[in-house]
C-alpha positions in Angstrom: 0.0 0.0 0.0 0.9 3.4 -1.2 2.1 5.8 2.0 2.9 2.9 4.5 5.5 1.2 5.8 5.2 -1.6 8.3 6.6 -0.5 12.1 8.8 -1.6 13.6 7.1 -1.4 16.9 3.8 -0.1 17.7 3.5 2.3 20.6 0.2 1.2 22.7 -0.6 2.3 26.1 -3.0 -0.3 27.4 -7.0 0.7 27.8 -7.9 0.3 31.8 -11.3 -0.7 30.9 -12.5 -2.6 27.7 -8.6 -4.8 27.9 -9.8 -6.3 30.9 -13.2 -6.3 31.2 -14.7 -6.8 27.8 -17.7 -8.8 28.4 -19.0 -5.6 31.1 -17.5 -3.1 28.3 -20.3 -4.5 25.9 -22.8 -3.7 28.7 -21.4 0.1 28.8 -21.8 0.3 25.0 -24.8 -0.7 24.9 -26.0 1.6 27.3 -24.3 4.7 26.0 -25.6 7.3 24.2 -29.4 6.1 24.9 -30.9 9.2 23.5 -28.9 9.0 19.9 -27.9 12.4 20.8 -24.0 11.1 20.0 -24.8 10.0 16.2 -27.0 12.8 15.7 -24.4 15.0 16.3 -22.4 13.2 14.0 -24.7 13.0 10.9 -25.2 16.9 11.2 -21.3 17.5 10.7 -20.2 14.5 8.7 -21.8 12.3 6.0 -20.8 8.5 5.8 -23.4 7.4 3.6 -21.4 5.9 0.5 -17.8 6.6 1.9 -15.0 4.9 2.9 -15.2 5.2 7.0 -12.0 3.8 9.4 -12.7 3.3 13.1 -9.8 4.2 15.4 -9.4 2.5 18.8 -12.5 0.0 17.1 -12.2 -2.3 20.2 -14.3 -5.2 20.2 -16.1 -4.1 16.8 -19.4 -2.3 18.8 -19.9 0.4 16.1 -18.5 -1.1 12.7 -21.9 -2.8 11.6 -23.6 0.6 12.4 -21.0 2.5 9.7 -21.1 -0.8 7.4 -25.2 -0.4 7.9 -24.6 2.9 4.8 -21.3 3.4 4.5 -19.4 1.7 1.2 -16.9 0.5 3.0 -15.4 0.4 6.8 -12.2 -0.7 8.6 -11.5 -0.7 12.5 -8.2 -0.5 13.7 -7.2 -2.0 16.9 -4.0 -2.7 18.7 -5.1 -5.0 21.4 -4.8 -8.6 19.8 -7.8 -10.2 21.8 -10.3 -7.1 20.8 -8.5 -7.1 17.2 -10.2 -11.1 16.8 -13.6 -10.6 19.2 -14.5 -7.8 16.7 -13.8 -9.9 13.2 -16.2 -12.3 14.9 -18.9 -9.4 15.1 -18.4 -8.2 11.5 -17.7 -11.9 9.8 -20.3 -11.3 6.9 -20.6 -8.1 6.9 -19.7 -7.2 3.4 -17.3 -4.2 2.8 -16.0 -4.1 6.6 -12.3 -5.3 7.4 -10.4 -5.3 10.8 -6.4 -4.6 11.0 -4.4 -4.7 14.2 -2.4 -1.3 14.9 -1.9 1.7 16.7 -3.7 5.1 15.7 -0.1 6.3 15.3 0.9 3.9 12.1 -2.1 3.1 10.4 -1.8 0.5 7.9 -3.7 2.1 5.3 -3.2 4.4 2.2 -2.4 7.9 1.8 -6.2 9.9 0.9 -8.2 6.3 0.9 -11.1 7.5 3.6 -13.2 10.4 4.2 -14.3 9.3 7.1 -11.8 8.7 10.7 -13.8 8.5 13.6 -12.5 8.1 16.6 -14.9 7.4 20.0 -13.0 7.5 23.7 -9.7 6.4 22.2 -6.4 7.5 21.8 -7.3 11.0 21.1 -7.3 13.4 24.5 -5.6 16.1 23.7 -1.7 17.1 24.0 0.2 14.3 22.9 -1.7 13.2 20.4 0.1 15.3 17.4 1.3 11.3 15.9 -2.0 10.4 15.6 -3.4 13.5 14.2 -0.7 13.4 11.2 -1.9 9.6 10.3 -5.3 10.8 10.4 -5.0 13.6 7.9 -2.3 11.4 5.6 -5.3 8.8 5.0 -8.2 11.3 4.4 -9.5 12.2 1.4 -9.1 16.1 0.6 -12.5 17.5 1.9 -12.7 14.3 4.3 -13.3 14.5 8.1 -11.7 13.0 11.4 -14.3 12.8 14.0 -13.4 13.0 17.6 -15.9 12.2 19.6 -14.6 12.4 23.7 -16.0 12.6 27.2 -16.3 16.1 28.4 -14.3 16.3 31.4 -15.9 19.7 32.5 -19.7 18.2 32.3 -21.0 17.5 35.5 -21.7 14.8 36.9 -19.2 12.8 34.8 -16.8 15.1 34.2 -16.6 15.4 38.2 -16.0 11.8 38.6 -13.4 11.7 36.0 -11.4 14.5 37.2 -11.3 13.1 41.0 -9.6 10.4 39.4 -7.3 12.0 37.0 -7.1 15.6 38.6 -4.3 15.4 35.8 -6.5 16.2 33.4 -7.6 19.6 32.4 -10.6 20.6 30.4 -9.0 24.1 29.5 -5.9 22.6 27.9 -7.6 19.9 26.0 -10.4 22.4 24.3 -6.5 24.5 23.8 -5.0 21.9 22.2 -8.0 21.4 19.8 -8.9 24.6 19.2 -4.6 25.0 18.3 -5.3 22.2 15.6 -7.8 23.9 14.0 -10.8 21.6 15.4 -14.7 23.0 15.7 -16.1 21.3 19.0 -19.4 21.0 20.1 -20.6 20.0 23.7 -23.6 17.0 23.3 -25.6 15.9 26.2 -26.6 12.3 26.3 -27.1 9.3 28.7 -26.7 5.9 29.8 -29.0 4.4 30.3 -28.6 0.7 32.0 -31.4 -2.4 32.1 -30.5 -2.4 35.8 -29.2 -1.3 38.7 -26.0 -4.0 38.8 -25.0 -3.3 35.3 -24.7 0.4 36.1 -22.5 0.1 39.1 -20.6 -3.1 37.9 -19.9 -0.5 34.3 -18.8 2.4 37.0 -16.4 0.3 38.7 -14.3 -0.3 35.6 -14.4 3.1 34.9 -13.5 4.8 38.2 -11.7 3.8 41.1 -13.6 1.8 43.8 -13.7 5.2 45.9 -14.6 7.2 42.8 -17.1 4.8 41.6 -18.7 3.9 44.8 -19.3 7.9 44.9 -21.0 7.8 41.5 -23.1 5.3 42.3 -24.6 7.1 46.1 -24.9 10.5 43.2 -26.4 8.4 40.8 -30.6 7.8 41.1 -32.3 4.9 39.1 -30.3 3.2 35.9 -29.4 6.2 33.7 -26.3 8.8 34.3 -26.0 12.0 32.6 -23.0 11.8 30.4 -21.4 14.9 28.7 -19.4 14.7 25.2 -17.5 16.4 23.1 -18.0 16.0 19.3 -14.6 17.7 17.3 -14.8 17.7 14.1 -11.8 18.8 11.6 -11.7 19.0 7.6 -9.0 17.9 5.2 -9.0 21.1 2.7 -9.5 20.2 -1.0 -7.6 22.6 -2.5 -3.5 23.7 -1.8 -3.6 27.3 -0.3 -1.2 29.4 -2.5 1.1 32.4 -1.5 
């Protein structure tokens, strides 16, 4: 393939939930984004319909059939070998929909063959991203889109949750970094919403510490928690700007 050459060792830093928990991770996607409030916001700023889509950080495969559902053709890209096979179990027969093991920093795909990269809750959280960023504009299309789409750390009550765990991680220099990189972002409001009371505190607890997650379960009422997102969405020009 044109514009890529095998690496020689991918970089990976290891997911703290879906890696070790992937049977309860199904149980979080499933319940995520119960409103559609998520893909909504998606359709409004990006069309797949007919395009070539790639899904970074695809885990297990949860949202390839929805892209393979109008989309001509779709590829996840996952570096965890055990997520890489559970999710070519999910698409096997889907036509048009491939799976490939790597890192978001060395894709193994062509230069301009997507116009789609969406990327959900993976690899993508701001400063220290740049090597992924590059890989996503060198595949795109000219006039194609990357599509981040990441928890909001400043959206209460998540956000609050998040940051007593990771009081590393600022809101401020995140929306910076994006806004640096030439990224339009747009806060979305959603929820979870679980079948039951168990899968909702069994999904916290491999999100959050116990202490953390124990919190959010005593400041959580019934089977649904409000969940804040962020939706940034970024354009490969078509044209060469000239001086």
């Amino acid at each position: 393939m044109i514009g890529w050459r095998k690496p020689a060792r991918p970089q990976v830093t290891p997911s703290p939930n879906i890696w070790h928990w992937p049977e309860l991770f199904e149980i979080e996607n499933r319940a995520q984004d119960a409103t559609g409030a998520l893909w909504s916001a998606l359709r409004e700023r990006c069309d797949w319909v007919d395009r070539d889509v790639v899904d970074i950080g695809c885990g297990d495969g949860f949202h390839l059939p929805l892209f393979a559902a109008e989309a001509r053709t779709v590829i996840g890209v996952e570096p965890h070998p055990p997520l890489v096979e559970q999710a070519r179990r999910r698409v096997a027969g889907i036509p048009g929909v491939d799976v490939r093991q790597a890192p978001a920093q060395q894709l193994p795909l062509a230069d301009a063959s997507a116009d789609l990269v969406h990327a959900r809750t993976a690899y993508f959280f701001g400063p220290g991203c740049e090597p992924g960023l590059a890989e996503a504009e060198r595949v795109l299309r000219p006039g194609g889109v990357i599509a981040i789409v990441d928890l909001d750390a400043a959206s209460s009550p998540y956000g609050d949750w998040m940051r007593a765990d990771a009081p590393q991680v600022d809101p401020v220099a995140i929306e910076s970094f994006f806004q640096l990189h030439d990224f339009e972002s747009t806060s979305v409001d959603t929820v979870w919403r679980f079948d039951d009371r168990e899968s909702l505190e069994a999904v916290l607890g491999i999100e959050f510490s116990a202490k953390v997650a124990a919190r959010a379960a005593r400041e959580t009422a019934g089977c649904t928690v409000p969940v804040g997102y962020r939706v940034r969405i970024r354009r490969k020009p078509t044209t060469l700007l000239m001086p």
